[in-house]
VOBA-1610 file (N, C-alpha, C; in pm, whole numbers, padded with zeros to 5 digits, always signed):
BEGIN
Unk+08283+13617+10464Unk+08197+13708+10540Unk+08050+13669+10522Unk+07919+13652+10640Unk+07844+13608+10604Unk+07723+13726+10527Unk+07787+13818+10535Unk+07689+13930+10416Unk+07729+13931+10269Unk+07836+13811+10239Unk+07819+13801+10106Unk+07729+13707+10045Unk+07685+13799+09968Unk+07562+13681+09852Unk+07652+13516+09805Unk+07555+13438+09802Unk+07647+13291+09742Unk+07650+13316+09598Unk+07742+13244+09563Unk+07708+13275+09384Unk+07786+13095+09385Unk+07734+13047+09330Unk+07744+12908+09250Unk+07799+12899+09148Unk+07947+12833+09139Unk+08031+12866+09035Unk+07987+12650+08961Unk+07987+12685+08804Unk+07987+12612+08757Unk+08124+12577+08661Unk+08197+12484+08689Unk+08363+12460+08591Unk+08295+12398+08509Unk+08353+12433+08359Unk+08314+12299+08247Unk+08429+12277+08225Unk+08413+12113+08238Unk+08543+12036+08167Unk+08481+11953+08071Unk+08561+11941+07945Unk+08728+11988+07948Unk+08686+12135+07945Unk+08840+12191+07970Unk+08795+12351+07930Unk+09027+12380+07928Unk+09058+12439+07896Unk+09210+12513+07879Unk+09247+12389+07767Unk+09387+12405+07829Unk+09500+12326+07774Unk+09403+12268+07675Unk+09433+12257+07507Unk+09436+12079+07490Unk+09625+12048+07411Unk+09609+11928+07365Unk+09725+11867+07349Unk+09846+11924+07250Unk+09745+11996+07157Unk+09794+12074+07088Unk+09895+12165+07123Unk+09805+12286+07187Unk+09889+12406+07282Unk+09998+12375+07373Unk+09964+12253+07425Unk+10055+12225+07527Unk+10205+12164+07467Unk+10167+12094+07354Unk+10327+12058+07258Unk+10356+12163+07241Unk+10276+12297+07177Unk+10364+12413+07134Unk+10442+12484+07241Unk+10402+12489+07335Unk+10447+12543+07459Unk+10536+12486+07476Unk+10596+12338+07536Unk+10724+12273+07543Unk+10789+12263+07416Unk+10746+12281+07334Unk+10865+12294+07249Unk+10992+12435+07237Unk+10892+12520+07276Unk+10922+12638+07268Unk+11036+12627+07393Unk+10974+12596+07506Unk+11097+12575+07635Unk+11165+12475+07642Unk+11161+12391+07557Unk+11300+12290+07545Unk+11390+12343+07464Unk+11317+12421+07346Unk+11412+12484+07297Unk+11535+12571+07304Unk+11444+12682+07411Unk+11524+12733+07512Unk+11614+12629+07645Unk+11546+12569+07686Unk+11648+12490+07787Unk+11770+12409+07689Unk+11737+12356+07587Unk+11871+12310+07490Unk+11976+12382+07457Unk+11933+12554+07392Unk+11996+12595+07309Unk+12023+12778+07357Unk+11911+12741+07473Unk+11955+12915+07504Unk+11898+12983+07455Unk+11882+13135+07485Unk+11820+13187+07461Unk+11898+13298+07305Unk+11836+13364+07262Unk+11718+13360+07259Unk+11650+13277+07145Unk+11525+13222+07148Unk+11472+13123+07017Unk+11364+13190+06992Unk+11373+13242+06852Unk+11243+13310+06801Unk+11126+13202+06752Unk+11047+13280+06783Unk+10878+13222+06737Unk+10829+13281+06635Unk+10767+13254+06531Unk+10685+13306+06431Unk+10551+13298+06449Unk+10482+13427+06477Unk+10345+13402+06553Unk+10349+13408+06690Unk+10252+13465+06720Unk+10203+13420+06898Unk+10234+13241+06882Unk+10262+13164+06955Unk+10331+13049+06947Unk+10154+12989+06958Unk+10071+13045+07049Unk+09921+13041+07087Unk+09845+13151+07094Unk+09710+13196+07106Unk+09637+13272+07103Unk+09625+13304+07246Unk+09724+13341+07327Unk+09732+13348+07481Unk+09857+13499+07488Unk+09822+13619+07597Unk+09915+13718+07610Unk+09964+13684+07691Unk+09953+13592+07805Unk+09949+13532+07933Unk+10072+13453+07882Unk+10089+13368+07796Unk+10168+13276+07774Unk+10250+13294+07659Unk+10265+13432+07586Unk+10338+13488+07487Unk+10444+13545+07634Unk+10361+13652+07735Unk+10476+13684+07813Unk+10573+13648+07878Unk+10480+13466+07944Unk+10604+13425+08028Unk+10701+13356+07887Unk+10648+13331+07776Unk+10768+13243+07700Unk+10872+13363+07672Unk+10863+13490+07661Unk+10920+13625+07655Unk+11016+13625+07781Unk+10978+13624+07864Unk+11037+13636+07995Unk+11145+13514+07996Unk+11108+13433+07957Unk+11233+13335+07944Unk+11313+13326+07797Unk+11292+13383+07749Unk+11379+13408+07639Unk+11349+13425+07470Unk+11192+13397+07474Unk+11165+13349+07343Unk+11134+13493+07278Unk+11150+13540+07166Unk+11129+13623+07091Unk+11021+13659+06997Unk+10886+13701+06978Unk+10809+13657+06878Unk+10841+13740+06795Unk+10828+13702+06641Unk+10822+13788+06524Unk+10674+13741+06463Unk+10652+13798+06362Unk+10553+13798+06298Unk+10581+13754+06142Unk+10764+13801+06092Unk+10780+13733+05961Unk+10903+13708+06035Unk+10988+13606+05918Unk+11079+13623+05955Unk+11230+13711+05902Unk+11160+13794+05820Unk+11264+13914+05786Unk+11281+13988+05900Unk+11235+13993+06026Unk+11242+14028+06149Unk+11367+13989+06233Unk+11400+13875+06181Unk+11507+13808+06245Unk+11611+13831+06170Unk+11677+13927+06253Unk+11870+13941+06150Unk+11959+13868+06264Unk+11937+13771+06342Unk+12066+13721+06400Unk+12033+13554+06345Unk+12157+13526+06250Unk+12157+13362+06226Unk+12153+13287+06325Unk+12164+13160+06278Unk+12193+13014+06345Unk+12097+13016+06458Unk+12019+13082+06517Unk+11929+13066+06634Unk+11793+12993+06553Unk+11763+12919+06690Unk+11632+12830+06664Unk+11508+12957+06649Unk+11475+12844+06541Unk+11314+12953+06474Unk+11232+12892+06487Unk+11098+12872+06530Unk+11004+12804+06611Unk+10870+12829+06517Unk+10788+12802+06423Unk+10671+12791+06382Unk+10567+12789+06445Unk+10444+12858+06466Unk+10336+12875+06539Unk+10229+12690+06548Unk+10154+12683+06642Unk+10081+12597+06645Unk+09964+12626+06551Unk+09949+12693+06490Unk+09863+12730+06392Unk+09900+12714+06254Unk+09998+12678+06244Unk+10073+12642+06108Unk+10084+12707+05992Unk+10192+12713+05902Unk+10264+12808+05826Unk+10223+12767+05674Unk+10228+12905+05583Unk+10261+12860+05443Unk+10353+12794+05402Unk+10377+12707+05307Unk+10485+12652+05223Unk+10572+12785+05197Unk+10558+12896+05128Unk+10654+13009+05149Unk+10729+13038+05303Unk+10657+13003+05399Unk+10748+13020+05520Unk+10870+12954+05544Unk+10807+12822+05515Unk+10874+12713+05523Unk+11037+12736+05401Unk+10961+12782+05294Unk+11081+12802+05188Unk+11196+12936+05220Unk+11119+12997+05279Unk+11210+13107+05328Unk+11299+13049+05437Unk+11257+13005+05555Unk+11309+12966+05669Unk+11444+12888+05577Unk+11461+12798+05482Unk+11494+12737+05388Unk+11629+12783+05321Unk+11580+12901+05282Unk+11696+12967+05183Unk+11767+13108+05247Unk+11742+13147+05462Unk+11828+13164+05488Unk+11903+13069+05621Unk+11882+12966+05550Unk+11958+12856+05577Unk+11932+12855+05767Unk+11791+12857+05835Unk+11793+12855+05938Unk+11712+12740+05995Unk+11785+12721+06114Unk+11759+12571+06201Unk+11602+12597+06287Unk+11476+12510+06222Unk+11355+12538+06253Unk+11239+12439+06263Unk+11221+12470+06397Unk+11086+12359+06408Unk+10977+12423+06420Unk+10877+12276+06360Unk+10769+12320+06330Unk+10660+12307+06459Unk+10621+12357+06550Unk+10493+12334+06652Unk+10374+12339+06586Unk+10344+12318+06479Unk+10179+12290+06423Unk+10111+12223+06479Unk+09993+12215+06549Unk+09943+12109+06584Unk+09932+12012+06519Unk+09947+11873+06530Unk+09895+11750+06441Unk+09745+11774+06377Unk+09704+11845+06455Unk+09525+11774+06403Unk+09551+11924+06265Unk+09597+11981+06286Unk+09630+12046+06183Unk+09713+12054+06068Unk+09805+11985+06082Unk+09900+11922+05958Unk+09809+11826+05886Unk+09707+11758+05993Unk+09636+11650+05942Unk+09533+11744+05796Unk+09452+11839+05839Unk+09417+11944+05729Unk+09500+11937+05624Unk+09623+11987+05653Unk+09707+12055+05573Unk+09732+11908+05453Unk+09769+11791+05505Unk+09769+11663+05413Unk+09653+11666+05357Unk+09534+11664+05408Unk+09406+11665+05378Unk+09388+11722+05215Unk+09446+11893+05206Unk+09401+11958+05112Unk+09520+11919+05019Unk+09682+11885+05051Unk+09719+11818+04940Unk+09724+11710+04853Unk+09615+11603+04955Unk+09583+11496+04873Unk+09460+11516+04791Unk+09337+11606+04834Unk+09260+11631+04686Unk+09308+11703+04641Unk+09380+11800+04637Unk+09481+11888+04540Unk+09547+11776+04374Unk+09584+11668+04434Unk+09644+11594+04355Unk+09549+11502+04287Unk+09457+11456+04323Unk+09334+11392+04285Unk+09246+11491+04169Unk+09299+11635+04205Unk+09230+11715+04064Unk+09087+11783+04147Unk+09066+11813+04300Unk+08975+11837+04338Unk+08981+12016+04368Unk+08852+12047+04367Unk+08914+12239+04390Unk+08858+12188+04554Unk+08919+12267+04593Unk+08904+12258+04784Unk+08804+12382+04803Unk+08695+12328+04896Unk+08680+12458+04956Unk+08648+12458+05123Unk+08757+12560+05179Unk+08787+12569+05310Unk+08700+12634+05375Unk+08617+12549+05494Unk+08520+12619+05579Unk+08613+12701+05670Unk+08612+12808+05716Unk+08679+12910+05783Unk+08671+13038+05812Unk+08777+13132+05877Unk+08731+13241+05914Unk+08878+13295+05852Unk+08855+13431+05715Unk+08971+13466+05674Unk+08998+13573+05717Unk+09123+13515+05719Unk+09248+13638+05789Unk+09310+13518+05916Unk+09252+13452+06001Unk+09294+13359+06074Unk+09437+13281+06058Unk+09544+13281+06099Unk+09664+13185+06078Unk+09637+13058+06009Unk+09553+13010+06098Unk+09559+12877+06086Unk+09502+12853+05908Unk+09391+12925+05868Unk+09301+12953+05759Unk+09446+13032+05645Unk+09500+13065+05686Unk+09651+13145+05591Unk+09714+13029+05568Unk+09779+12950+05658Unk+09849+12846+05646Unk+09841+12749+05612Unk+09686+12683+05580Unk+09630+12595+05514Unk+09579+12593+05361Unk+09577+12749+05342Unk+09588+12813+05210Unk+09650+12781+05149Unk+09791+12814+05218Unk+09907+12848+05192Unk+10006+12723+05161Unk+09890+12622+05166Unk+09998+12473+05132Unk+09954+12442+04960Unk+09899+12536+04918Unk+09852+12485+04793Unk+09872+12604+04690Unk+09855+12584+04547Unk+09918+12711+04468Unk+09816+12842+04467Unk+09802+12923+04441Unk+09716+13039+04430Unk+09578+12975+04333Unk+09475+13015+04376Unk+09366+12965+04319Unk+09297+12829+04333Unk+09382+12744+04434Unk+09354+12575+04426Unk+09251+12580+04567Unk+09229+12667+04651Unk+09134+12692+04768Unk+09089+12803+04713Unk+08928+12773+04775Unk+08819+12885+04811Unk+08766+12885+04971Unk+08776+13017+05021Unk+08749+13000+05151Unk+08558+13003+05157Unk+08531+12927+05262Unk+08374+12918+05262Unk+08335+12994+05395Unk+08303+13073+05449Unk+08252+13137+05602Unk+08156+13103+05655Unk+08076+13133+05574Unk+07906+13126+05613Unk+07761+13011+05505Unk+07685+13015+05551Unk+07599+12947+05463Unk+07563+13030+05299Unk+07558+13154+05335Unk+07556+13230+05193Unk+07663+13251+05118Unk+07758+13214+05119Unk+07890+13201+05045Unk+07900+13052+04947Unk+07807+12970+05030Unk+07759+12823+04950Unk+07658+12887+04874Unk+07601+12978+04877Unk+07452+13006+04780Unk+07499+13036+04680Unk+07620+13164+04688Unk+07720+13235+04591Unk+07826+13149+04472Unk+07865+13095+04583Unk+07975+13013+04481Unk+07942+12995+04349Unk+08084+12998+04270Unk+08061+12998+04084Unk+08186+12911+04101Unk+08206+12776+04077Unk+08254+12686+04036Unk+08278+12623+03930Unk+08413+12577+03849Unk+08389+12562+03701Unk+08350+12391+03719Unk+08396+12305+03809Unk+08321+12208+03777Unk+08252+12120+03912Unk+08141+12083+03866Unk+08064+12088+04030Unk+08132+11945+04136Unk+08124+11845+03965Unk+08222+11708+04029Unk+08308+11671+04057Unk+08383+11798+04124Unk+08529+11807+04115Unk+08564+11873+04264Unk+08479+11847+04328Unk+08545+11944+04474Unk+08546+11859+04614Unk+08627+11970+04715Unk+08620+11847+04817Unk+08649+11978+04902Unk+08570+11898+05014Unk+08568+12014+05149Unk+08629+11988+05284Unk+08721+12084+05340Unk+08793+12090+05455Unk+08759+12195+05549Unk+08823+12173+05635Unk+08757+12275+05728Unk+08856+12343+05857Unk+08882+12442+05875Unk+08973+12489+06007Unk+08915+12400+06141Unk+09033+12425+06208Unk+08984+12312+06333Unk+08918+12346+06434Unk+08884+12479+06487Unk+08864+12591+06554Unk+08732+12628+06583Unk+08646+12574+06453Unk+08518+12629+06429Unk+08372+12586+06501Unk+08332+12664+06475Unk+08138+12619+06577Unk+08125+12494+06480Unk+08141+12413+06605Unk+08008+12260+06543Unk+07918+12286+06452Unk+07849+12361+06533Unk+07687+12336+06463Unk+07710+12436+06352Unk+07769+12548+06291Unk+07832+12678+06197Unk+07838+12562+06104Unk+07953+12525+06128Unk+08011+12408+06037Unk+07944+12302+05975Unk+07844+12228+06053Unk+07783+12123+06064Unk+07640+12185+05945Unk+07593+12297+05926Unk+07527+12408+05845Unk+07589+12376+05731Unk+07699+12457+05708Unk+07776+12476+05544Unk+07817+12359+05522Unk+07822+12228+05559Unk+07896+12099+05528Unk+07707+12080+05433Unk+07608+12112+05537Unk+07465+12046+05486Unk+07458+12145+05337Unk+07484+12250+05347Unk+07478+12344+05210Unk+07549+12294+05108Unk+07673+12258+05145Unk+07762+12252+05043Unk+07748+12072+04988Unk+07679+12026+05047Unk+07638+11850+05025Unk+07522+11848+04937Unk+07417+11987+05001Unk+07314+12002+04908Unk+07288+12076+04785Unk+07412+12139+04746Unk+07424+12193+04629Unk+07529+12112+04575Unk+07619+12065+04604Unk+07705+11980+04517Unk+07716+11822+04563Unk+07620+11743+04530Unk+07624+11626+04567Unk+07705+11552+04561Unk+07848+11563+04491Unk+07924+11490+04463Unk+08061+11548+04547Unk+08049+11649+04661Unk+08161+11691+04687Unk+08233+11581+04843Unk+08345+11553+04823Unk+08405+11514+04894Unk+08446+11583+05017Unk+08416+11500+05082Unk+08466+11553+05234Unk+08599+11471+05354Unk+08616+11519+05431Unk+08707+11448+05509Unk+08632+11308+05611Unk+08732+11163+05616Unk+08727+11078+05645Unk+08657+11093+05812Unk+08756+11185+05843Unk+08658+11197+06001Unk+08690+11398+06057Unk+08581+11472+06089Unk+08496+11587+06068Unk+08694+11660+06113Unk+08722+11774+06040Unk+08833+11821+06082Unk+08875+11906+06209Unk+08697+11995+06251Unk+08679+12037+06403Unk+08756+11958+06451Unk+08887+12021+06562Unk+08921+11888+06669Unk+08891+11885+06807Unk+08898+11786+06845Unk+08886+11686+06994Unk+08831+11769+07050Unk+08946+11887+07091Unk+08954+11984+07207Unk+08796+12083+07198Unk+08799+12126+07032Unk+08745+12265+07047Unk+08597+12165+07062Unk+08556+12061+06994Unk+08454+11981+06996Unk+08416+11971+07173Unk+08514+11928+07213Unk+08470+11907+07363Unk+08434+12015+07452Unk+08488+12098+07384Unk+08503+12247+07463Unk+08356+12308+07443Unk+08334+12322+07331Unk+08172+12339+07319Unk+08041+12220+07332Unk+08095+12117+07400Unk+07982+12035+07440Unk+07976+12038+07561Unk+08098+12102+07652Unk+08049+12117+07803Unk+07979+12266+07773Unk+07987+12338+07729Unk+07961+12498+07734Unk+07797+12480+07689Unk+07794+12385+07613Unk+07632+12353+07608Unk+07573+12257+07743Unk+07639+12232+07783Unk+07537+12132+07904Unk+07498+12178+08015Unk+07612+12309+07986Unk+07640+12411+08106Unk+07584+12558+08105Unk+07556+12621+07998Unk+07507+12739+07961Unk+07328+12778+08038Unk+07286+12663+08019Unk+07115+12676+08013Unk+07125+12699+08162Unk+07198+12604+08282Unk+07190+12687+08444Unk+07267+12744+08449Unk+07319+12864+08373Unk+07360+12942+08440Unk+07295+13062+08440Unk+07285+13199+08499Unk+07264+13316+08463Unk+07384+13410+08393Unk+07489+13386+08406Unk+07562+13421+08327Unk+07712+13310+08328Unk+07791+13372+08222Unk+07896+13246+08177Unk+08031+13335+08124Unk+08131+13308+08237Unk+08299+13381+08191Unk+08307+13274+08119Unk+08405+13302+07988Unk+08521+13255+07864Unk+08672+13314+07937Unk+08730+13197+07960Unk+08848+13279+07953Unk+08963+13236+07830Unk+09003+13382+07739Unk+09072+13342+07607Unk+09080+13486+07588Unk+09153+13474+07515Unk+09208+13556+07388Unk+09115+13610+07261Unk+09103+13763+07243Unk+08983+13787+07141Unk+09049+13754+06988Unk+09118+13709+07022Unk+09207+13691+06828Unk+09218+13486+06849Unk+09163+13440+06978Unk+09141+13313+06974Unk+09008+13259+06912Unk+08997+13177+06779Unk+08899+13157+06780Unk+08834+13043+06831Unk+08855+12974+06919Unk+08827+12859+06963Unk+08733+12936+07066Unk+08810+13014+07137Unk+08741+13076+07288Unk+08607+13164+07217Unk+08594+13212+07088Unk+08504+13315+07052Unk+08378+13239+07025Unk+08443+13102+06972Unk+08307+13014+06966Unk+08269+12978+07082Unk+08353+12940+07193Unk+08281+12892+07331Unk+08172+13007+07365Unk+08196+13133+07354Unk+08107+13294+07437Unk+07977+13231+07333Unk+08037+13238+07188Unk+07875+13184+07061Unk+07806+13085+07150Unk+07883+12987+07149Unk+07765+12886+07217Unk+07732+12889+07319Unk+07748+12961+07442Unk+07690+13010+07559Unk+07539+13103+07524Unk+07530+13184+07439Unk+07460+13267+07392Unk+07344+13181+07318Unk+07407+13079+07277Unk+07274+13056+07200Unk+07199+12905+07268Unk+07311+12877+07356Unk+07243+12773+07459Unk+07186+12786+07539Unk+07152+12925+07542Unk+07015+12968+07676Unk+07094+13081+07762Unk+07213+13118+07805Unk+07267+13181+07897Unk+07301+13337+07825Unk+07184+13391+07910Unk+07204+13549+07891Unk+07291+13645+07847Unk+07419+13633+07953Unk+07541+13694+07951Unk+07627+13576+07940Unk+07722+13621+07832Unk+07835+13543+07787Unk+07972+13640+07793Unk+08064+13639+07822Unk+08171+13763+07871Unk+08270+13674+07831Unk+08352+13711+07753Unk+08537+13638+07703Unk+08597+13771+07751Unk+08697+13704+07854Unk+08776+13789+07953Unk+08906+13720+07913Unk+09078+13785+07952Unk+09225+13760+07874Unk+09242+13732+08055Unk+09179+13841+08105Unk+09243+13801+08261Unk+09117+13895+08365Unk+09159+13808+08486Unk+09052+13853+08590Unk+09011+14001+08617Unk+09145+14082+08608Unk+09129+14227+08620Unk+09027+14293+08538Unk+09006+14222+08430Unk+08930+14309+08371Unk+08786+14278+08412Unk+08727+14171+08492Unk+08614+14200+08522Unk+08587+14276+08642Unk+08424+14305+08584Unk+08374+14431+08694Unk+08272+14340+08787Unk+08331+14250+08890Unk+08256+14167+08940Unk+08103+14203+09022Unk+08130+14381+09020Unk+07990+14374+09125Unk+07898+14406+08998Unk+07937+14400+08861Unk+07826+14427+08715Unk+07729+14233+08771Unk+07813+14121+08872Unk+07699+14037+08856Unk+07667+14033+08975Unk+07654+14130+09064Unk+07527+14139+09169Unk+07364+14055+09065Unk+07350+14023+09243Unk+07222+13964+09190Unk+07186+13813+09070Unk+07287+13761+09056Unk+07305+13615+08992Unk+07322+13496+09077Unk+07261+13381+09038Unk+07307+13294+09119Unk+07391+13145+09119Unk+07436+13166+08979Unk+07436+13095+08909Unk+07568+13096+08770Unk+07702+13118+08789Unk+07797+13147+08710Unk+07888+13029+08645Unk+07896+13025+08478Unk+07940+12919+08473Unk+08077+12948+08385Unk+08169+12894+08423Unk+08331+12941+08378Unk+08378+12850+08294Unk+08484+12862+08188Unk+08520+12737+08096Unk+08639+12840+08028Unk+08756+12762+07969Unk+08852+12872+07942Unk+08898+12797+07769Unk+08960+12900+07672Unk+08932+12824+07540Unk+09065+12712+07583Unk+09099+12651+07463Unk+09193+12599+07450Unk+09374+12629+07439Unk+09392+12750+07453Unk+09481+12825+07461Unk+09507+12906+07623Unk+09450+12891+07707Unk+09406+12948+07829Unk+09433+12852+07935Unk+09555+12915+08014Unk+09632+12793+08132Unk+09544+12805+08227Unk+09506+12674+08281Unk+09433+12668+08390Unk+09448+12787+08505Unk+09568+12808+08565Unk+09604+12966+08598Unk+09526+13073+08608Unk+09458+13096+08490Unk+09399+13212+08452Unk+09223+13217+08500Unk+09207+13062+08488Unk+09082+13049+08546Unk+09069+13054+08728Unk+09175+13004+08825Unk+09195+13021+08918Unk+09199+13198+08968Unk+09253+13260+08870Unk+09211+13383+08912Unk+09122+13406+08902Unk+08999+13391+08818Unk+08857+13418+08790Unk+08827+13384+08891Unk+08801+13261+08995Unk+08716+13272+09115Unk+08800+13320+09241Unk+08895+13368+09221Unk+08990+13436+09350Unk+08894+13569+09328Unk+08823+13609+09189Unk+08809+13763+09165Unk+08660+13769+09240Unk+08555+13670+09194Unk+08472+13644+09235Unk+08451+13622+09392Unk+08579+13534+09469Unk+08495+13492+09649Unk+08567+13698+09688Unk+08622+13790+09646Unk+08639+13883+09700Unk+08489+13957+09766Unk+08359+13909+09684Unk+08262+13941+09652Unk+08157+13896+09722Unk+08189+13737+09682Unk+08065+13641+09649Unk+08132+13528+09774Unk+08006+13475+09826Unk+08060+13308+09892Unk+08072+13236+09795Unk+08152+13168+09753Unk+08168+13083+09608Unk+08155+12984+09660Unk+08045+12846+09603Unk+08056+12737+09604Unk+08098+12694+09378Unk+08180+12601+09441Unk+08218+12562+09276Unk+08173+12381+09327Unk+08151+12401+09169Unk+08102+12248+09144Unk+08176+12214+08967Unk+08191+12101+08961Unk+08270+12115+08839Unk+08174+11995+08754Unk+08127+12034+08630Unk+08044+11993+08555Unk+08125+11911+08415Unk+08228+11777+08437Unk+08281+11666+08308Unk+08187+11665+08232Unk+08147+11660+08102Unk+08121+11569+08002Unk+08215+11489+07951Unk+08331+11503+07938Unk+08396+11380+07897Unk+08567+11408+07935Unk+08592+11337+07964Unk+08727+11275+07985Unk+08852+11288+07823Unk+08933+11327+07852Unk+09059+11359+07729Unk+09173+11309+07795Unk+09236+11243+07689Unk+09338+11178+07713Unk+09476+11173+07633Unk+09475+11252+07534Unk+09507+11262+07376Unk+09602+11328+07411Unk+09758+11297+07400Unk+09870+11352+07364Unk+09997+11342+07235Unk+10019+11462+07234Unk+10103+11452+07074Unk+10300+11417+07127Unk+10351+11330+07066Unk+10477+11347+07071Unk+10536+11461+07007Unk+10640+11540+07115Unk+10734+11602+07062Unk+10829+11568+06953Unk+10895+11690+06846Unk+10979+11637+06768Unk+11110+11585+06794Unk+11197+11494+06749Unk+11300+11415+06801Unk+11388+11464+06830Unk+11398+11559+06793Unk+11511+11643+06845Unk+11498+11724+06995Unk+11377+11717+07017Unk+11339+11801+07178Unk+11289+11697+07281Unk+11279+11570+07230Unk+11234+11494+07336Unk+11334+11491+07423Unk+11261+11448+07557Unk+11366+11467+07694Unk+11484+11328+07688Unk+11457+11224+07610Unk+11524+11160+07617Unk+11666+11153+07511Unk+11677+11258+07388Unk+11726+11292+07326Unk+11856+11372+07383Unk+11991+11292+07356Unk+12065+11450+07363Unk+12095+11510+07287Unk+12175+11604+07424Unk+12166+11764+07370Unk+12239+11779+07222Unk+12189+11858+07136Unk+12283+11890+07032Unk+12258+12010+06979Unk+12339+12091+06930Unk+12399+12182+06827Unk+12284+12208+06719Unk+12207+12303+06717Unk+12129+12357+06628Unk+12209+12292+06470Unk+12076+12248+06350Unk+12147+12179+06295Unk+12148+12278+06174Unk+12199+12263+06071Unk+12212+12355+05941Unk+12109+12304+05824Unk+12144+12402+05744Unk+12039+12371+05590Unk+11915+12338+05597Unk+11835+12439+05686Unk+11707+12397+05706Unk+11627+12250+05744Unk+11722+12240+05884Unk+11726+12117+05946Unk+11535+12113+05990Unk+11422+12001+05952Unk+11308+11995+05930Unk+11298+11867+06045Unk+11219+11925+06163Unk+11169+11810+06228Unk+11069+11805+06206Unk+11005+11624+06252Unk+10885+11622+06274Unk+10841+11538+06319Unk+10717+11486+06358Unk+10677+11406+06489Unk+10774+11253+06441
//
């Protein structure tokens, strides 16, 4: 209609899927296409309601422990956010058939903190507690062998028994520049602390907040689309905010915005976390041309290419077989 205002939609790519989410997701539905339904999940499989429902709708079950689950022999599915060693031992000793969807770049952590573990190093984990991923990386080591780190004043705090003895990791999830802070704190109070070979932030969330910065400063305001218990997407809204763009809004789905709250903008820039199917962003500007003349322009910084193999037992070229016994353990 020509009495609608234009509004100038800006895409940042990369922005949804990364490689991670997307293994957890097919694993979850091969699982089901192999073995039927129903295959429980431990955890939101992702930080997505959108994509907890349709894996629901086709059969998958989420629990949260797995004392939840009283029917044997069915496939038990591990979150992409990855589990304690107690999960793992439980899954174990009631003898149930279970794969793991962790992301790689996150197992990669998880090796991370058991090789200075063994070297005699105290770990301390940059992170946000209470987080899965921050539980499960804990949770690979004995009580007391991690300290979680949050903020820059938690490096001021720290009481350490020996200073030459530590080494620092980090959730994968986190603000660059947050991170890139407490790595400088914790280097400048303990000069001798060890760190990881290459930064543990991964690919995705890294990329995800370098378009959201290239993109923030033209816009007048900037949709997130994610999940508020996602922290990948919570840092994208952070770095919109502090890259110049006014309004920063993390929306789960289109309905909930109040599109005529951006009367008068000219200038909107959209990006969805890493847990967030492209899908969801297509509704965002279906919500918007109801309104607005939408011109979209789509703003790359970089190109991704990075995919994880499935475990051997779910690859498509694999046949079919029989859920296996005694805490049958795949892995890439």
């Amino acid at each position: 209609m020509a009495d609608r205002p234009a509004l100038k939609v800006i895409l940042c790519a990369p922005r949804g899927f990364c490689a991670g989410v997307d293994r957890a997701i097919q694993i979850v539905e091969l699982a089901l296409e192999r073995y039927g339904a129903p295959v429980y999940v431990r955890h939101e499989i992702v930080h997505n309601r959108f994509v907890v429902t349709s894996l629901e709708e086709k059969g998958a079950v989420f629990v949260e422990e797995l004392d939840e689950i009283e029917e044997d022999g069915r496939p038990v599915i591990f979150s992409a956010h990855g589990v304690p060693k107690e999960v793992t031992r439980e899954a174990e000793a009631r003898d149930f058939f279970y794969v793991d969807a962790t992301c790689p770049l996150v197992s990669k952590v998880h090796k991370e903190a058991q090789i200075h573990h063994k070297r005699g190093h105290h770990i301390l984990l940059i992170g946000h507690r209470g987080h899965p991923e921050v539980v499960g990386t804990i949770g690979q080591l004995p009580d007391g062998a991690v300290t979680l780190i949050e903020t820059v004043r938690d490096v001021a705090a720290l009481a350490v028994d020996d200073p030459t003895r530590l080494a620092w990791i980090s959730q994968t999830t986190l603000s660059v520049d947050d991170t890139r802070d407490i790595v400088a704190a914790l280097t400048e109070r303990f000069p001798a602390i060890v760190g990881p070979h290459k930064n543990d932030i991964c690919y995705a969330t890294t990329n995800r907040q370098e378009a959201v910065k290239a993109v923030a400063p033209r816009c007048d305001a900037m949709i997130i689309v994610g999940a508020p218990n996602s922290s990948n997407s919570q840092r994208l809204r952070e770095t919109a905010e502090r890259s110049g763009c006014r309004r920063a809004d993390l929306i789960q789905r289109a309905h909930e915005i109040d599109v005529a709250s951006y009367d008068g903008i000219a200038t909107l820039g959209v990006t969805a976390g890493a847990s967030a199917p492209e899908q969801l962003v297509e509704e965002v500007l279906d919500a918007f041309a109801t309104r607005f003349t939408v011109a979209v322009e789509t703003a790359r910084t970089t190109d991704e290419t990075i995919s994880f193999a499935l475990p051997r037992r779910l690859r498509e070229d694999a046949p079919p077989a029989a859920p296996a016994r005694a805490g049958a353990f795949e892995t890439l």
